[in-house]
C-alpha positions as CSV (number, residue, x, y, z in Angstrom):
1,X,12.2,-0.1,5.1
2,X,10.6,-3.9,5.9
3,X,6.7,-2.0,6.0
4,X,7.4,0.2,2.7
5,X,8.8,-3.7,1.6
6,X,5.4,-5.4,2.5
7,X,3.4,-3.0,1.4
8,X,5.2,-3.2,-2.3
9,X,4.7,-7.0,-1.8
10,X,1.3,-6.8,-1.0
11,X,0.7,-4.4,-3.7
12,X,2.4,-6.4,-6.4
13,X,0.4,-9.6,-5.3
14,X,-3.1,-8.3,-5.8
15,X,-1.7,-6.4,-9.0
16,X,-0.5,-10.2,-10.1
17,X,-3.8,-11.9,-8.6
18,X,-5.9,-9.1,-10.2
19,X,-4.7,-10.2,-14.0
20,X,-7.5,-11.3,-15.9
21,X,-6.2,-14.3,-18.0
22,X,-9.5,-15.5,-18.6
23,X,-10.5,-11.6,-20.1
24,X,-7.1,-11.5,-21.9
25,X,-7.3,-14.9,-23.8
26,X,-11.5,-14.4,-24.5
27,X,-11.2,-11.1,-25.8
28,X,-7.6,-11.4,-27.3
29,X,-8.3,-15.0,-29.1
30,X,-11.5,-15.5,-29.2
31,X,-13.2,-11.8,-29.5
32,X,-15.7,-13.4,-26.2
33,X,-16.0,-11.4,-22.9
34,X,-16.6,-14.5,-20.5
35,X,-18.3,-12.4,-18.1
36,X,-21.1,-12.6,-20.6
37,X,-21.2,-16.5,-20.7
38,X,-21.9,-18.9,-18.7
39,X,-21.4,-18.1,-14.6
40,X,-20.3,-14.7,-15.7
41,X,-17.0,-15.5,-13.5
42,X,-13.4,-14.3,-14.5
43,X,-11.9,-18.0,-14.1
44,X,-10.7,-21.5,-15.8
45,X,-14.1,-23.1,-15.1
46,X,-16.2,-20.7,-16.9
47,X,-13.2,-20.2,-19.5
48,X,-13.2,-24.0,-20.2
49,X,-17.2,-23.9,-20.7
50,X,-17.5,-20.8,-23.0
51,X,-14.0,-21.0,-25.1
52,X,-13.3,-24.7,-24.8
53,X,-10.2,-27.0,-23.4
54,X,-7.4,-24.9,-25.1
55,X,-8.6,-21.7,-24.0
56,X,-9.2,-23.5,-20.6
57,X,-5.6,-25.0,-19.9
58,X,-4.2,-21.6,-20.6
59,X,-6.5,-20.1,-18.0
60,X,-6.0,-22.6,-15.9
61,X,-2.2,-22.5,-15.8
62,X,-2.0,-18.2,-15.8
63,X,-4.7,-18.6,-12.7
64,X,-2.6,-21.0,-10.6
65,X,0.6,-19.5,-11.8
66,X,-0.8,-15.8,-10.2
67,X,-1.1,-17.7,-7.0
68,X,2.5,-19.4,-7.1
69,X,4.2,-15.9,-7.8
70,X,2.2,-13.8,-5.3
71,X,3.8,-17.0,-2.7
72,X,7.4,-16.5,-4.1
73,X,7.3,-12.8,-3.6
74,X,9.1,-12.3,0.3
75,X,11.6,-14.4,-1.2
76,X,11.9,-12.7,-4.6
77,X,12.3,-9.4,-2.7
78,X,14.1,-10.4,0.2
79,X,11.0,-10.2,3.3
80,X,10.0,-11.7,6.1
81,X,6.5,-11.3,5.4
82,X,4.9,-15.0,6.0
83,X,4.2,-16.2,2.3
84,X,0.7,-17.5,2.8
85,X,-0.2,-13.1,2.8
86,X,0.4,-12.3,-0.5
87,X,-1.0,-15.2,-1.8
88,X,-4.4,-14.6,-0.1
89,X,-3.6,-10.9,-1.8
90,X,-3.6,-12.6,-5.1
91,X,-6.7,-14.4,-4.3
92,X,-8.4,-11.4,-3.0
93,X,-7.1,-9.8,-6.7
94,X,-8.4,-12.7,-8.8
95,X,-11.9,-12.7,-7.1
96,X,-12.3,-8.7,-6.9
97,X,-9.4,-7.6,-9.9
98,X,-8.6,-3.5,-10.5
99,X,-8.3,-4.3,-14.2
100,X,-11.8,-5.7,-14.7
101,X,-14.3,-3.6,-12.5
102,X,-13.5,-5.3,-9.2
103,X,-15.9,-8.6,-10.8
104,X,-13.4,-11.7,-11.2
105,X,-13.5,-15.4,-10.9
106,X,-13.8,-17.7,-7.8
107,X,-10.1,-18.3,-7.3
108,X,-10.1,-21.9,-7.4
109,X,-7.4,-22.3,-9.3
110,X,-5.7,-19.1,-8.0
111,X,-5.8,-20.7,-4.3
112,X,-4.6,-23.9,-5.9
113,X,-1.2,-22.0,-7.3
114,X,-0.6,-21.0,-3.5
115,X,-0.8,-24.2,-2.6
116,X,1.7,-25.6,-4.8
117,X,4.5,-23.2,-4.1
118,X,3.3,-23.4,-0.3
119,X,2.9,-26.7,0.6
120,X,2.9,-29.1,-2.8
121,X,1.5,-32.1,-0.4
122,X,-1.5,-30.3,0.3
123,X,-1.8,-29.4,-3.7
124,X,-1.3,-32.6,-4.5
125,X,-3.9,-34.0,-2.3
126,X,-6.5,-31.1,-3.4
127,X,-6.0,-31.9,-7.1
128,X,-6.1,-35.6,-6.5
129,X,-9.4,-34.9,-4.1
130,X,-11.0,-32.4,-6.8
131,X,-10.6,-34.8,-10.0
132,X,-12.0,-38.0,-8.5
133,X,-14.5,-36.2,-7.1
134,X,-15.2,-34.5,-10.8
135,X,-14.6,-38.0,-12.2
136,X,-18.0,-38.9,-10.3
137,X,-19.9,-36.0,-9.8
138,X,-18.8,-34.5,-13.3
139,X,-20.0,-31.0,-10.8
140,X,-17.0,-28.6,-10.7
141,X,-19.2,-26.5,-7.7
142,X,-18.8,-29.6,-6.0
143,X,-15.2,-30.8,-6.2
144,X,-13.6,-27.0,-5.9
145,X,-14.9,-27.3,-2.2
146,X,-13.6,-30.7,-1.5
147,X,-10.7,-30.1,-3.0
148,X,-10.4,-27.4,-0.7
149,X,-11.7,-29.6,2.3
150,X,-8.9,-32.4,1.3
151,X,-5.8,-29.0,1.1
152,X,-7.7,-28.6,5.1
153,X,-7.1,-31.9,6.4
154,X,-3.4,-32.2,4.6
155,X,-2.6,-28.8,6.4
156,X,-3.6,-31.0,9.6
157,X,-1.7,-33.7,8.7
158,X,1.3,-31.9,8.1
159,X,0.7,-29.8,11.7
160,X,1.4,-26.2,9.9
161,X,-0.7,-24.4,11.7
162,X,-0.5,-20.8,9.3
163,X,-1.3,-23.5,6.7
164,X,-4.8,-24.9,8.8
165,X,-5.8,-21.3,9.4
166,X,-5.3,-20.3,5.8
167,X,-7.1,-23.4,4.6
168,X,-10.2,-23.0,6.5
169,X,-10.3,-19.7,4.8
170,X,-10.0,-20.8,1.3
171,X,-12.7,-23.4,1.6
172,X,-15.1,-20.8,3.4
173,X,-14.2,-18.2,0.9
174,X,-14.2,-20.7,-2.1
175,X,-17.8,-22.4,-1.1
């Protein structure tokens, strides 16, 4: 029963990960496929520069809120699968999603929700890290990876060593 409960977990994460909110709200909202904008990416970034700061924010929040849910989900159904695997599911889902051709976003923001419902230091330190680094860069290719870089070193700090692993592999995968 616990591998038929993983593999439902796992399942369910990159079904979560791979929802397209930056697809739904374009195309729903604004009658504007993303993908043919900008980066081309599925993601808040791109969402923010083709639709604007409305259509952004709600990105924003459905991508990091993917990424929160696909951590909760052991607990939600009861597993001892760690928490950090179906959140890199949901990651893997946002970046290469069913529902829109396997082409989706960077999962910055994805990779931040995991971090919030994982380890809020680390989030807290990677958005502090990633808007003072936007603040003077004004590059969002450039904060996403220190951001990433700053989650790294509060994983150290803390001594979680799941946590260190997993946040090397964000900011390779992310950069």
């Amino acid at each position: 029963m616990n591998v038929l409960t993983n593999a439902i977990i796992i399942l369910l994460a990159y079904l979560i990960g791979s929802i397209p909110f930056a697809l739904v709200i374009g195309k729903g909202f604004y009658k504007t496929d993303v993908r043919k904008h900008g980066s081309g990416n599925l993601g808040a970034t791109n969402t923010f520069r083709t639709l604007g700061k409305k259509a952004g924010i709600v990105v924003l929040i459905g991508d990091i809120a993917k990424g929160s849910l696909a951590v909760c989900l052991p607990l939600i159904i009861n597993s001892h699968l760690h928490m950090l695997v179906p959140g890199f599911i949901a990651i893997l889902g946002h970046s290469y999603p069913v529902f829109a051709r396997f082409k989706g976003g960077k999962s910055v923001a994805t990779a931040a929700g995991v971090f919030l419902a994982f380890s809020p230091l680390a989030f807290i330190l990677r958005i502090l890290a990633f808007l003072i680094s936007l603040k003077i860069s004004k590059y969002v290719s450039l904060s996403s990876p220190i951001g990433a870089l700053v989650a790294f070193l509060a994983s150290i700090y803390v001594g979680d060593v799941v946590l260190m692993v997993f946040a090397a592999i964000i900011f390779v995968f992310i950069t």
